[in-house]
LOKOLDO-672792 format. One record per residue: residue number from 1; chain; x negated, y negated, z negated of N, C-alpha, C in turn. Coordinates in steps of 0.1 Angstrom, whole numbers. Example, Ala and Ser with C-alpha at 12.3 -4.5 7.8 and 13.67 -1.06 7.14 Angstrom:
% LOKOLDO-672792
{pt 1; "A"; {-132; 57; -78}; {-123; 45; -78}; {-132; 33; -78}}
{pt 2; "A"; {-128; 22; -71}; {-137; 11; -71}; {-129; 0; -79}}
***
This chain:
% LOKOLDO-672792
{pt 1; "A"; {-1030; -1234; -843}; {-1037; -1234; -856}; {-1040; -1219; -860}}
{pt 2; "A"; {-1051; -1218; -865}; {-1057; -1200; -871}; {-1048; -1197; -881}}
{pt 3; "A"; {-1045; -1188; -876}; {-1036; -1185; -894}; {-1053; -1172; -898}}
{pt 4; "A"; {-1049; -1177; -915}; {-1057; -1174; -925}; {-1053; -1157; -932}}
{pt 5; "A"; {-1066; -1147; -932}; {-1054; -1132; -939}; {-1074; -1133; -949}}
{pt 6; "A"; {-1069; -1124; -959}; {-1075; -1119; -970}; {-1073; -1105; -972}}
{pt 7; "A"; {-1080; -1094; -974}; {-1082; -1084; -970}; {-1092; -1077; -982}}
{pt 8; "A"; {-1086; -1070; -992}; {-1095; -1066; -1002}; {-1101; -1054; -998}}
{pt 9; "A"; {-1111; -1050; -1005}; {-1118; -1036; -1002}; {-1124; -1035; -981}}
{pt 10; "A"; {-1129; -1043; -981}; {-1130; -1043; -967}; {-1137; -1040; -958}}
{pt 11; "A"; {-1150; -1026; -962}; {-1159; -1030; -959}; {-1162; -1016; -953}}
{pt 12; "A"; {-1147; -1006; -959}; {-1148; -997; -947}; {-1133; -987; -945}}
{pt 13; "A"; {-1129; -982; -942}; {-1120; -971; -941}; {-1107; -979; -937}}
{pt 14; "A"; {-1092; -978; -947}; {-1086; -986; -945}; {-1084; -1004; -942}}
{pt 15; "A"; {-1092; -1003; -954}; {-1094; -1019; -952}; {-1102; -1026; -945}}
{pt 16; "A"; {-1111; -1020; -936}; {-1123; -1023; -925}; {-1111; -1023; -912}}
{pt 17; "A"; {-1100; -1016; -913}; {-1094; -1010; -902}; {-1085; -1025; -900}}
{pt 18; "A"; {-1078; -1026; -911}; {-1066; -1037; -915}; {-1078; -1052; -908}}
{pt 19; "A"; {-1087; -1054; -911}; {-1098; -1064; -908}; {-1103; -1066; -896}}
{pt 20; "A"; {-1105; -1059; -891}; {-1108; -1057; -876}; {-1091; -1060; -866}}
{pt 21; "A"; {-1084; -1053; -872}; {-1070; -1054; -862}; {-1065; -1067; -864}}
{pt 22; "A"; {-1070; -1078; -874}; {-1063; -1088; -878}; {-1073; -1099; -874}}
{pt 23; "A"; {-1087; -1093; -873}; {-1099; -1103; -862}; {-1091; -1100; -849}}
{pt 24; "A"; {-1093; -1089; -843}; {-1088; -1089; -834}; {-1072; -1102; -823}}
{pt 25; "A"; {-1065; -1100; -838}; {-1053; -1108; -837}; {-1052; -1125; -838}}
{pt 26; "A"; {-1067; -1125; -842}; {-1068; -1139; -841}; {-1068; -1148; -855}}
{pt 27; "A"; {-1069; -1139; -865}; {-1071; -1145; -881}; {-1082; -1147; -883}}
{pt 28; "A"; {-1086; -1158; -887}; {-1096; -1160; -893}; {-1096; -1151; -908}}
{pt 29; "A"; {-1105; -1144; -915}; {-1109; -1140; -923}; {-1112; -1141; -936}}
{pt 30; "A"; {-1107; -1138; -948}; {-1117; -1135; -962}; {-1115; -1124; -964}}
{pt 31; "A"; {-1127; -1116; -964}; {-1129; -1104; -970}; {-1135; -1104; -979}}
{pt 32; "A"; {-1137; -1091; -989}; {-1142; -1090; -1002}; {-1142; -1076; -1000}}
{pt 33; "A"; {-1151; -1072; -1010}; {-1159; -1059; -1013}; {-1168; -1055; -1024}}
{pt 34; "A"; {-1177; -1047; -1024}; {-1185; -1047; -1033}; {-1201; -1046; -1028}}
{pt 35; "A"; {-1201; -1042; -1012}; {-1211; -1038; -1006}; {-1218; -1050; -1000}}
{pt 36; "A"; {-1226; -1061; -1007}; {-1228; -1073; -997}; {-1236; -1069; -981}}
{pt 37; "A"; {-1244; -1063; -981}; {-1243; -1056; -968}; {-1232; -1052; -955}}
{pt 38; "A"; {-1227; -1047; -962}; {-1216; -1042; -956}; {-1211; -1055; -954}}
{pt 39; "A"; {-1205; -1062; -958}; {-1198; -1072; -959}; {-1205; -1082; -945}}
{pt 40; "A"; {-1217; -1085; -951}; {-1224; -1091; -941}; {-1226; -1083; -922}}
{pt 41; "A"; {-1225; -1075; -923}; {-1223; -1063; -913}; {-1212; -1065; -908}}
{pt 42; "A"; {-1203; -1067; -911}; {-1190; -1070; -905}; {-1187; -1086; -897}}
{pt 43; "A"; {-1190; -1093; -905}; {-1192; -1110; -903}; {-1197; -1109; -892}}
{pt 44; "A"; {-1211; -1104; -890}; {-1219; -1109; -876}; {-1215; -1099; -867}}
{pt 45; "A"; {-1205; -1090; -868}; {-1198; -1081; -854}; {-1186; -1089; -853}}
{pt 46; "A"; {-1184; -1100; -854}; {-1167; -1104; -856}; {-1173; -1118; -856}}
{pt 47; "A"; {-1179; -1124; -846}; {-1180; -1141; -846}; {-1171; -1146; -841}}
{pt 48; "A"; {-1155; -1144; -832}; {-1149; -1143; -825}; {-1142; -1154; -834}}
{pt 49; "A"; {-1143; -1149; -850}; {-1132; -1155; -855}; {-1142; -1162; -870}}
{pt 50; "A"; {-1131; -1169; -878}; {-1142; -1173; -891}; {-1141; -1161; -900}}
{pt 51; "A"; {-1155; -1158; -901}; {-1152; -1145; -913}; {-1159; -1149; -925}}
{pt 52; "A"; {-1155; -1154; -936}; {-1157; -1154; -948}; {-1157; -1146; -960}}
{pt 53; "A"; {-1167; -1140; -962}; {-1173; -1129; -969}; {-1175; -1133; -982}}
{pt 54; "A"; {-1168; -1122; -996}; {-1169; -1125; -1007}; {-1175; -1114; -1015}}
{pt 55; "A"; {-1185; -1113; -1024}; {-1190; -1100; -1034}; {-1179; -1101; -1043}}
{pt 56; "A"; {-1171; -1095; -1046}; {-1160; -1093; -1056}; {-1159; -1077; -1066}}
{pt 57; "A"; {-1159; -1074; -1075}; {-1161; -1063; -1081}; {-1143; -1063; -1088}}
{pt 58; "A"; {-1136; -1056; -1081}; {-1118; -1060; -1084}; {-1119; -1050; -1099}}
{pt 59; "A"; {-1125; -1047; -1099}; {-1127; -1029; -1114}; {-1131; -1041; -1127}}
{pt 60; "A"; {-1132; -1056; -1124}; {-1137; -1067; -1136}; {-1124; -1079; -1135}}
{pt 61; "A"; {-1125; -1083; -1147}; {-1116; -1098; -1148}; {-1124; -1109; -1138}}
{pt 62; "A"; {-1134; -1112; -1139}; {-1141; -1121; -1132}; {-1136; -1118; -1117}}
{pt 63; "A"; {-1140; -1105; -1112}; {-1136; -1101; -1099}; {-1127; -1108; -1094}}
{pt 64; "A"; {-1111; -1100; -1104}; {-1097; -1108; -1100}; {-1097; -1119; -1100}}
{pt 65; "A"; {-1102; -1125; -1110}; {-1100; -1141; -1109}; {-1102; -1147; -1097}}
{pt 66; "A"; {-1117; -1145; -1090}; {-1123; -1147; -1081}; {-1115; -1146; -1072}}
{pt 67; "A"; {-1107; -1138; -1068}; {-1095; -1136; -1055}; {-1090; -1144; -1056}}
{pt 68; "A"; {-1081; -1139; -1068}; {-1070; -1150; -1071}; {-1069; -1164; -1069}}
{pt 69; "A"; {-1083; -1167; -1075}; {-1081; -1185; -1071}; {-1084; -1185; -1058}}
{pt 70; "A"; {-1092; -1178; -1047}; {-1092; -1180; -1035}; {-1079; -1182; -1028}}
{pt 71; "A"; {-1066; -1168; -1033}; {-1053; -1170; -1029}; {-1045; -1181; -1035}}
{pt 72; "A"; {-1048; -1191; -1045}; {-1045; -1199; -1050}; {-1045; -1214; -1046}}
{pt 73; "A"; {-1056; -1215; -1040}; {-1063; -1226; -1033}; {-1063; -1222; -1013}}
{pt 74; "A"; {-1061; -1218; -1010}; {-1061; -1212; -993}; {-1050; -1212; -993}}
{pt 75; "A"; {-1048; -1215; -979}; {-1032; -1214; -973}; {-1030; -1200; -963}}
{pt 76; "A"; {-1027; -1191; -972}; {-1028; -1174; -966}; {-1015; -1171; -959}}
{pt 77; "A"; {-1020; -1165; -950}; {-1011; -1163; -937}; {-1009; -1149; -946}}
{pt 78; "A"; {-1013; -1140; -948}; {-1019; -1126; -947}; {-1026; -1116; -956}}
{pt 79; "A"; {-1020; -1111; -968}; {-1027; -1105; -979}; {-1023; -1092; -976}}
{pt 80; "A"; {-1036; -1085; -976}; {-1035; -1071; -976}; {-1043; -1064; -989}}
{pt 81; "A"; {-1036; -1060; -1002}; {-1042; -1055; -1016}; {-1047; -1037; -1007}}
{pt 82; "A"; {-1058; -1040; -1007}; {-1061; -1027; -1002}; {-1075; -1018; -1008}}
{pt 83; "A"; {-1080; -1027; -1014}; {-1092; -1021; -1025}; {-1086; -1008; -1037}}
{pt 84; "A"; {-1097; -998; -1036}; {-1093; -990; -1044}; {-1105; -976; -1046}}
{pt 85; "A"; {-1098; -964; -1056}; {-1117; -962; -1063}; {-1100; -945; -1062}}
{pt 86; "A"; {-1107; -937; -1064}; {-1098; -922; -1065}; {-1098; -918; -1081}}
{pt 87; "A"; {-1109; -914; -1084}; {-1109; -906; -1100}; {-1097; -895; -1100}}
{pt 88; "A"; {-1099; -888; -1091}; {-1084; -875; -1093}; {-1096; -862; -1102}}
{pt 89; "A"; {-1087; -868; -1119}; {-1088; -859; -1125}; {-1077; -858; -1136}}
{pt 90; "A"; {-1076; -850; -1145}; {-1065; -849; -1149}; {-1070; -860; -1161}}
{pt 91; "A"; {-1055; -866; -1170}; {-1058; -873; -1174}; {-1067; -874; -1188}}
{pt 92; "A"; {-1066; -861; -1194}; {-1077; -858; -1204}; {-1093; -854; -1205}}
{pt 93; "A"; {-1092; -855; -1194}; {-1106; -856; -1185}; {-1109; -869; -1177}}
{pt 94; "A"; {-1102; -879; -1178}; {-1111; -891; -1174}; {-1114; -899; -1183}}
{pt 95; "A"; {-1128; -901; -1180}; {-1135; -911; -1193}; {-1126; -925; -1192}}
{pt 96; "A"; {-1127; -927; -1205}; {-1116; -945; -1204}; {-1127; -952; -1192}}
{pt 97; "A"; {-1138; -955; -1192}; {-1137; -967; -1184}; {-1135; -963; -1169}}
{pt 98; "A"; {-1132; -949; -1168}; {-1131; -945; -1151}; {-1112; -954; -1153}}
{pt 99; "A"; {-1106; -947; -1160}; {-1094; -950; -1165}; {-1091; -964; -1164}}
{pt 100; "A"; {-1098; -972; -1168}; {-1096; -985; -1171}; {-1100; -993; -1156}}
{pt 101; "A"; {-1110; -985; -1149}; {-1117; -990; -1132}; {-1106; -990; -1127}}
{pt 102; "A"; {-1094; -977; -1124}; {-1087; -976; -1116}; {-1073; -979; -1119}}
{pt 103; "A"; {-1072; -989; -1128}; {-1060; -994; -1134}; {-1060; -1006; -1129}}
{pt 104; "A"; {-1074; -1014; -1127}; {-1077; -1031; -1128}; {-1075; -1030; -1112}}
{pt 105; "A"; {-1082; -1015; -1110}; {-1084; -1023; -1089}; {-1071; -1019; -1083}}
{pt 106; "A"; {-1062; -1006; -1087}; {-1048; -1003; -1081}; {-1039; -1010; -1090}}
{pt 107; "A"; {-1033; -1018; -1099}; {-1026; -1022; -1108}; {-1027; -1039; -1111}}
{pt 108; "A"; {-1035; -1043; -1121}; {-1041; -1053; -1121}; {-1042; -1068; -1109}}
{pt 109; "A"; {-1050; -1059; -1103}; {-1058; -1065; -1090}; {-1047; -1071; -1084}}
{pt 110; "A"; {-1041; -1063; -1076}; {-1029; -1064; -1067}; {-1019; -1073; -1075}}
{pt 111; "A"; {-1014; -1067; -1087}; {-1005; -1077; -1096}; {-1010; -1093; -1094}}
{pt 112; "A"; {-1019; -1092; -1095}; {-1028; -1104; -1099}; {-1032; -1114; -1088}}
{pt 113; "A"; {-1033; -1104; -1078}; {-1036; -1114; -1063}; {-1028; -1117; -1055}}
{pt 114; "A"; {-1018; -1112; -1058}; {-1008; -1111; -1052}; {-999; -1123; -1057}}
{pt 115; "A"; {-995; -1125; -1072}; {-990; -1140; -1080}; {-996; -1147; -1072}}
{pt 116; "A"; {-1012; -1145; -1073}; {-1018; -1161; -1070}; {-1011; -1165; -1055}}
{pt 117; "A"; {-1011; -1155; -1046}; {-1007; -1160; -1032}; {-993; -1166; -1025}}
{pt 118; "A"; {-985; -1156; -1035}; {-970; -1157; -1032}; {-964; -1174; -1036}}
{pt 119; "A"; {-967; -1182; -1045}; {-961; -1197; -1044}; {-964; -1206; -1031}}
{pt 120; "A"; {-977; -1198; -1031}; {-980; -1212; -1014}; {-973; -1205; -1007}}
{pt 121; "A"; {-973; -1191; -1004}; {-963; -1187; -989}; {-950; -1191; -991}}
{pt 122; "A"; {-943; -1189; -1005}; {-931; -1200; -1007}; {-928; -1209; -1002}}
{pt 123; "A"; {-939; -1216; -1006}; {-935; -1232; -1003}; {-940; -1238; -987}}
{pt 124; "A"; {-947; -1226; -983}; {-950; -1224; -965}; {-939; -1216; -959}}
{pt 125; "A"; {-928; -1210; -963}; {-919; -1198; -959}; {-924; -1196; -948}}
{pt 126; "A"; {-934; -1182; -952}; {-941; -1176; -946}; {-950; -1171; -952}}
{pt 127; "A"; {-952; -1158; -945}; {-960; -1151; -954}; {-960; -1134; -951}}
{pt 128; "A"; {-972; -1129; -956}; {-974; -1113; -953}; {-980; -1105; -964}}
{pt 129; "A"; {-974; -1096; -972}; {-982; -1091; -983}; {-983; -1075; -980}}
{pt 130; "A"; {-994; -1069; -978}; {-993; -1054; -976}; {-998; -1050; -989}}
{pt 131; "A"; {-993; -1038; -996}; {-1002; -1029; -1007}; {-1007; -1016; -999}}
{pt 132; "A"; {-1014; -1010; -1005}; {-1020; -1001; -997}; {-1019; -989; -1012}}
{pt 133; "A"; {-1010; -979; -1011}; {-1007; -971; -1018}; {-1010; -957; -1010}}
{pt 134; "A"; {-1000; -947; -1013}; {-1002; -936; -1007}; {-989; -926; -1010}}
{pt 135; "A"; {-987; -912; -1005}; {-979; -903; -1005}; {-976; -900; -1020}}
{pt 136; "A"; {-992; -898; -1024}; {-990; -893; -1036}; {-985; -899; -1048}}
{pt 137; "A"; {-978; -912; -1043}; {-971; -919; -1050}; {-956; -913; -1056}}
{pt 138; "A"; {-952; -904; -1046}; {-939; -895; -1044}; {-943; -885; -1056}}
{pt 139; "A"; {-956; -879; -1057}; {-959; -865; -1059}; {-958; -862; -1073}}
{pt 140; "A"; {-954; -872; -1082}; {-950; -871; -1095}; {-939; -860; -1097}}
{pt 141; "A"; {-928; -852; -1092}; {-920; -839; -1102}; {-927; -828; -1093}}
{pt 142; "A"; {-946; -827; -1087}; {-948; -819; -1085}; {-954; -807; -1098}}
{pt 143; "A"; {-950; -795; -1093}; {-955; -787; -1103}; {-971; -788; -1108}}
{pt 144; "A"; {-972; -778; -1118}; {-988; -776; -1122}; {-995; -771; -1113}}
{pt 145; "A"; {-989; -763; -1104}; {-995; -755; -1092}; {-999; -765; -1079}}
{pt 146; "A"; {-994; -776; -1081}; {-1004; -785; -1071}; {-1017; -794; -1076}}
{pt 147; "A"; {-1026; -791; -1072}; {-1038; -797; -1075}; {-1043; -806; -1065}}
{pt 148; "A"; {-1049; -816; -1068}; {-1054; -816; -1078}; {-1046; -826; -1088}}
{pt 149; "A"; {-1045; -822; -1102}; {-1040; -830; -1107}; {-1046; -843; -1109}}
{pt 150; "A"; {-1039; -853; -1111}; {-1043; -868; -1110}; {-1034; -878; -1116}}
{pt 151; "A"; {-1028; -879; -1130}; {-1020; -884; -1137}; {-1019; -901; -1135}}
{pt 152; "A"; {-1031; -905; -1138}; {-1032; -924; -1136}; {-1036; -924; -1123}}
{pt 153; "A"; {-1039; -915; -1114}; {-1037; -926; -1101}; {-1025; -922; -1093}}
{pt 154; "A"; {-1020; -911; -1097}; {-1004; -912; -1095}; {-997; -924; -1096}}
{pt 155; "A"; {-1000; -927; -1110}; {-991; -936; -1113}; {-992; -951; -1111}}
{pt 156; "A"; {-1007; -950; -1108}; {-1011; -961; -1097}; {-1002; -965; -1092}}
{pt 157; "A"; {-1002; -956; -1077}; {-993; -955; -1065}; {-982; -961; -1064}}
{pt 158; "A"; {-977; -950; -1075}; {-966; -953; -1080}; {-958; -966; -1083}}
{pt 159; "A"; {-963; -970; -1090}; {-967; -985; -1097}; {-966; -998; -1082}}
{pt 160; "A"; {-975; -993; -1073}; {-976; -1003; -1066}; {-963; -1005; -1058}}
{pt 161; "A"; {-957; -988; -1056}; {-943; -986; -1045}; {-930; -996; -1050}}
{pt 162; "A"; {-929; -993; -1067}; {-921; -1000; -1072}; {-920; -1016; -1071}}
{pt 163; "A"; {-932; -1020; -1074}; {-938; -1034; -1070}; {-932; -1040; -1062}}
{pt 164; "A"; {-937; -1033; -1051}; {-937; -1042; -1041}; {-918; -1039; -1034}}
{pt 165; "A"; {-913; -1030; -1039}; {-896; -1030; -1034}; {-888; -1042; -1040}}
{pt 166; "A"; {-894; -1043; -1053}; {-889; -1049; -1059}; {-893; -1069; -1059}}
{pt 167; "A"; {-908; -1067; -1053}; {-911; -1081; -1051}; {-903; -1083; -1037}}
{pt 168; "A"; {-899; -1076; -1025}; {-894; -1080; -1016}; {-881; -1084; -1015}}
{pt 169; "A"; {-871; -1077; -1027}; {-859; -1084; -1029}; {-863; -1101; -1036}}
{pt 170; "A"; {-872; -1099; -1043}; {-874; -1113; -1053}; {-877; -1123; -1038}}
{pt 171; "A"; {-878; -1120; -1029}; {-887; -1126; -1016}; {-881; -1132; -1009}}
{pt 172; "A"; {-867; -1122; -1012}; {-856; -1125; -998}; {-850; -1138; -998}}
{pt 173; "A"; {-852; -1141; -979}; {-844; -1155; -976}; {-857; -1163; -977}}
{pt 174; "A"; {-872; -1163; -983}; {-880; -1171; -980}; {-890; -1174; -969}}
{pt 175; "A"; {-885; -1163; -963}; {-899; -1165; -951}; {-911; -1153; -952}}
{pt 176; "A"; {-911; -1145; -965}; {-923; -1142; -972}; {-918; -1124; -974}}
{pt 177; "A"; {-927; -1116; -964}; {-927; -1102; -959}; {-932; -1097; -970}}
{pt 178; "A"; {-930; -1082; -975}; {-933; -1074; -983}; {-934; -1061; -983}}
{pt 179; "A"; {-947; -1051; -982}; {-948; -1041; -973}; {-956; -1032; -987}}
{pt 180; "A"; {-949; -1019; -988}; {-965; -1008; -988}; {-969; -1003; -984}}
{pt 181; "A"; {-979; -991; -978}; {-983; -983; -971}; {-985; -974; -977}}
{pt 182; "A"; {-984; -962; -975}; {-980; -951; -981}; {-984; -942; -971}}
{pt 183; "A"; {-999; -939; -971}; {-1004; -926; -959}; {-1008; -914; -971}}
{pt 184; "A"; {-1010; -906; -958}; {-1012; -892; -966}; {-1028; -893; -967}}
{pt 185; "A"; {-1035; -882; -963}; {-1050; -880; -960}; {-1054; -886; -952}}
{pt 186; "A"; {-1064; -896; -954}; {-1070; -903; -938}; {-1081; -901; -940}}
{pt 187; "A"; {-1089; -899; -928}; {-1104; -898; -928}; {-1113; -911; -926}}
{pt 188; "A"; {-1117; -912; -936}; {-1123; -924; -944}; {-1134; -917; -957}}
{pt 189; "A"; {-1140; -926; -963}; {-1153; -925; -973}; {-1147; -917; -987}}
{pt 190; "A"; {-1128; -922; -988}; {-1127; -923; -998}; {-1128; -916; -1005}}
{pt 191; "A"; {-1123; -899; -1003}; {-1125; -886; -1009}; {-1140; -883; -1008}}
{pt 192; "A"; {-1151; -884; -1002}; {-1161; -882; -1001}; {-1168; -888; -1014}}
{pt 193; "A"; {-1167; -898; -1015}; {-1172; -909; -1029}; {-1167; -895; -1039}}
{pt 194; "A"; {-1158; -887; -1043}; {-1152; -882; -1053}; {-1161; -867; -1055}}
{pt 195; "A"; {-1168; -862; -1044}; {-1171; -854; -1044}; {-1160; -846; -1035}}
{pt 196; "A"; {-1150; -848; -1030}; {-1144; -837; -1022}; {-1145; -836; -1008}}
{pt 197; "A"; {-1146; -823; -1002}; {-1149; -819; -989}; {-1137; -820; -982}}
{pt 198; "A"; {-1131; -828; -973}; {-1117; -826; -969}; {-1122; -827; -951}}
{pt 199; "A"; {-1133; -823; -949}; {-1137; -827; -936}; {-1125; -813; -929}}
{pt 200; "A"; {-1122; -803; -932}; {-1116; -788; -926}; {-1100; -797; -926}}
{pt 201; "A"; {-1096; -807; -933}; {-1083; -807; -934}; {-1080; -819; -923}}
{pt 202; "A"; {-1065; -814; -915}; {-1064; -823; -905}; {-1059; -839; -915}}
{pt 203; "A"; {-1066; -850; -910}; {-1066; -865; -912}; {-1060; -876; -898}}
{pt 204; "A"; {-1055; -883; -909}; {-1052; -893; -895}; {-1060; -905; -899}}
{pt 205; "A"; {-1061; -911; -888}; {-1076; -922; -889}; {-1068; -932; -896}}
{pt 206; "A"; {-1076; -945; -899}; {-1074; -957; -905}; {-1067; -962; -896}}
{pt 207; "A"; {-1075; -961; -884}; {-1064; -973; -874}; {-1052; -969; -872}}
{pt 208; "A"; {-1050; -961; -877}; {-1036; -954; -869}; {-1028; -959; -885}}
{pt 209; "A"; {-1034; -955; -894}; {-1021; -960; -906}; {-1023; -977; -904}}
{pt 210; "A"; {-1033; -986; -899}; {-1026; -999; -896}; {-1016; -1001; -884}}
{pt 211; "A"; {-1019; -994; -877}; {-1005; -998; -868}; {-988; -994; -872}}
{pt 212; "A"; {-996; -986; -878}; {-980; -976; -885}; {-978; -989; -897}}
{pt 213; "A"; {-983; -1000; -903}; {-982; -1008; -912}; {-976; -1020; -905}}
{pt 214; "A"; {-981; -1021; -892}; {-973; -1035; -884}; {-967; -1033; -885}}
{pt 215; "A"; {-967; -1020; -873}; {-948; -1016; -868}; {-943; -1018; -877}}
{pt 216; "A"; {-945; -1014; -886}; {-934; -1010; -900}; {-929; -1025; -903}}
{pt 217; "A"; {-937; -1036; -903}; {-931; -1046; -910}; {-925; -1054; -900}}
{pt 218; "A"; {-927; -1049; -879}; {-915; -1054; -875}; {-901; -1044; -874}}
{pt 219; "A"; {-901; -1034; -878}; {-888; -1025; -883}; {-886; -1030; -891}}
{pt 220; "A"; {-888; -1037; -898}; {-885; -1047; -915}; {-887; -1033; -926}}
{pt 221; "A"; {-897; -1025; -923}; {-895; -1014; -935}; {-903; -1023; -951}}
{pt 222; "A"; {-898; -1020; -959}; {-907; -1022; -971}; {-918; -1014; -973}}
{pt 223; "A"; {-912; -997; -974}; {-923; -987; -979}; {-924; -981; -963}}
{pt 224; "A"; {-940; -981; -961}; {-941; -973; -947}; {-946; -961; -949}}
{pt 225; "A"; {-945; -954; -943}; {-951; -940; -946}; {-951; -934; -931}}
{pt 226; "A"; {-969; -937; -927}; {-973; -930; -913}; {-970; -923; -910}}
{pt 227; "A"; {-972; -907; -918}; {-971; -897; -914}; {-956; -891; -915}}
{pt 228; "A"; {-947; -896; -922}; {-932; -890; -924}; {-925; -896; -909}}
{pt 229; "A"; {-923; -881; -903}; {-916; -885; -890}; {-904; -890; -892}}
{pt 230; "A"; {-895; -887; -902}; {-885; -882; -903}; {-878; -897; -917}}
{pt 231; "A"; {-876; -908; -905}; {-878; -919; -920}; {-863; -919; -927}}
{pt 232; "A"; {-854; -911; -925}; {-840; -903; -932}; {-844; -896; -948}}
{pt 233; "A"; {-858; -890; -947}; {-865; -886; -955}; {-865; -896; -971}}
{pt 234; "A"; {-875; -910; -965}; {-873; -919; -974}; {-862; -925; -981}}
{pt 235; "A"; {-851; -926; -969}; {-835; -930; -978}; {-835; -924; -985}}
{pt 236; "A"; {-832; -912; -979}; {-827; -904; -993}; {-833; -905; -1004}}
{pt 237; "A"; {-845; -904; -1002}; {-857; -911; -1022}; {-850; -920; -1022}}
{pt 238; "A"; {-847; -936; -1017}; {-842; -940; -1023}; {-831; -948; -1022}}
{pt 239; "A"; {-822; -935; -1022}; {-810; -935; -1025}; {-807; -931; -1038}}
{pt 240; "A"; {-809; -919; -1041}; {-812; -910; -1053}; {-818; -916; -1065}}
{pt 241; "A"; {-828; -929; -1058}; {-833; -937; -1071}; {-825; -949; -1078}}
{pt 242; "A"; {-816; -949; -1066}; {-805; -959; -1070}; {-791; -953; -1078}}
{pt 243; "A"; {-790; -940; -1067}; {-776; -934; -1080}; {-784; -933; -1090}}
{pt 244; "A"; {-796; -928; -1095}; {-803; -931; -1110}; {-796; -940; -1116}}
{pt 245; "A"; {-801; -950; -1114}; {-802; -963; -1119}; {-786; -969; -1118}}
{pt 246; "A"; {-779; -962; -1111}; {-763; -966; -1115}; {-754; -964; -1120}}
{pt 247; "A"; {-762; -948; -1129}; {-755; -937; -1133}; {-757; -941; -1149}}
{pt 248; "A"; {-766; -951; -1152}; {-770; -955; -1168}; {-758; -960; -1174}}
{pt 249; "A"; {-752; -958; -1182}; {-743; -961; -1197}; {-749; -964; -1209}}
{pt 250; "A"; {-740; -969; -1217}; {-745; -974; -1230}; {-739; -958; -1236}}
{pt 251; "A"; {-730; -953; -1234}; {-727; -940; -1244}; {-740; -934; -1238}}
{pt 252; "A"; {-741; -923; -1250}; {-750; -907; -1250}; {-744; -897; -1241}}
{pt 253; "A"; {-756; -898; -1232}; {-752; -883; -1227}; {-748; -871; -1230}}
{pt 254; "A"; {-737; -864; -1229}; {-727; -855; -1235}; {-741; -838; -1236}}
{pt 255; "A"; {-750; -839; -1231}; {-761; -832; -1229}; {-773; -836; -1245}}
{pt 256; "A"; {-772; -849; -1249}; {-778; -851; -1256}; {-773; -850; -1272}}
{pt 257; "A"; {-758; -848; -1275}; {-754; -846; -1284}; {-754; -840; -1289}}
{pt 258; "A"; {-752; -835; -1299}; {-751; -823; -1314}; {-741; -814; -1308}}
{pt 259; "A"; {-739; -801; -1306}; {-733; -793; -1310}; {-726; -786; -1321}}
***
């Protein structure tokens, strides 16, 4: 029997990549995007498998909905939240509704499509959920001196890393995988849509951060991160995030008190 994957933002870069390696693998398809073109473009290079093609605008309520009930009603083998929009500006300079776009499609969205999918893989114990985040999810106690600054889509990232660590404990023992992806610069549309030139800076391709996303989820990693050779690197974050979190008391910190 075909197992079923859903695949947001699909229509080029990462998520074209994740789509193709999962035709390839023998999934039948829903993809979604905003480019019906594109979309259609894809379907007729890929008859191999069933590709079902959706106009979705993830930056609207309507959008999400639209997923969601898809993930709601389908029996998904395979969700990959990979739609997403940059806006790296600082945060007093982004207009609310750029602000409000890249909250619904990195935040929202994913929150959202991801509930609708996770009961049926439950009750299937089975299941695959990738987020598609980034490095710069880490990059939060960097100084002012790194640019470009990018406050909410930091915290995007951010947002999704947490997410998804924490949906994979909620997960455990069901059958039902829990991954992020966490690349650096890839050469893709994405920075180009922004206005930035990153063609001089060395990139690693799309397909290469989806293999680094399999592998990763048969290493059982939660957070993968392509480019970090050195995966001793990540414990330590989060390790450090845990003595955090172990180190909390109900008394006041002897730092916070009156002298």
């Amino acid at each position: 029997m075909t197992k079923l994957a859903l695949v947001t933002g699909a229509t080029s870069g990462i998520g074209r990549a994740f789509a193709e390696r999962l035709a390839a693998d023998g999934y039948d398809l829903v993809i979604t995007g905003r480019n019906h073109d594109r979309l259609a473009d894809f379907a007729a290079a890929h008859t191999e498998v069933n590709v079902r093609t959706v106009l979705a605008d993830l930056s609207t309520q309507e959008g999400i909905d639209s997923i969601a009930q898809i993930c709601l009603a389908e029996p998904l083998a395979f969700l990959v939240n990979n739609a997403g929009v940059a806006h790296y500006m600082p945060l007093a300079d982004l207009p609310a509704d750029k602000a409000r776009e890249l909250i619904f499609v990195k935040v929202l969205a994913p929150t959202l499509i991801t509930r609708a999918a996770v009961p049926g893989m439950q009750e299937r114990g089975q299941g695959v959920i990738i987020n598609v985040a980034g490095m710069i999810a880490f990059s939060g106690p960097a100084p002012a001196s790194v640019l470009p600054r990018r406050a909410v889509y930091g915290g995007t990232l951010a947002y999704l890393v947490a997410m998804s660590q924490t949906l994979s404990a909620e997960l455990e023992g069901t059958g039902v995988k829990v991954e992020v992806v966490c690349p650096g610069v890839v050469a893709t549309e994405f920075h180009e849509r922004q206005g930035l030139d990153l063609s001089a800076v060395p990139r690693m391709s799309a397909p290469d951060v989806v293999t680094a996303a399999l592998r990763g989820l048969e290493l059982g990693e939660v957070v993968c991160a392509p480019g970090v050779e050195d995966a001793n690197v990540l414990d330590d974050v989060f390790r450090a995030d845990l003595t955090a979190f172990g180190s909390q008391s109900p008394e006041l910190a002897a730092r916070y008190r009156a002298s």
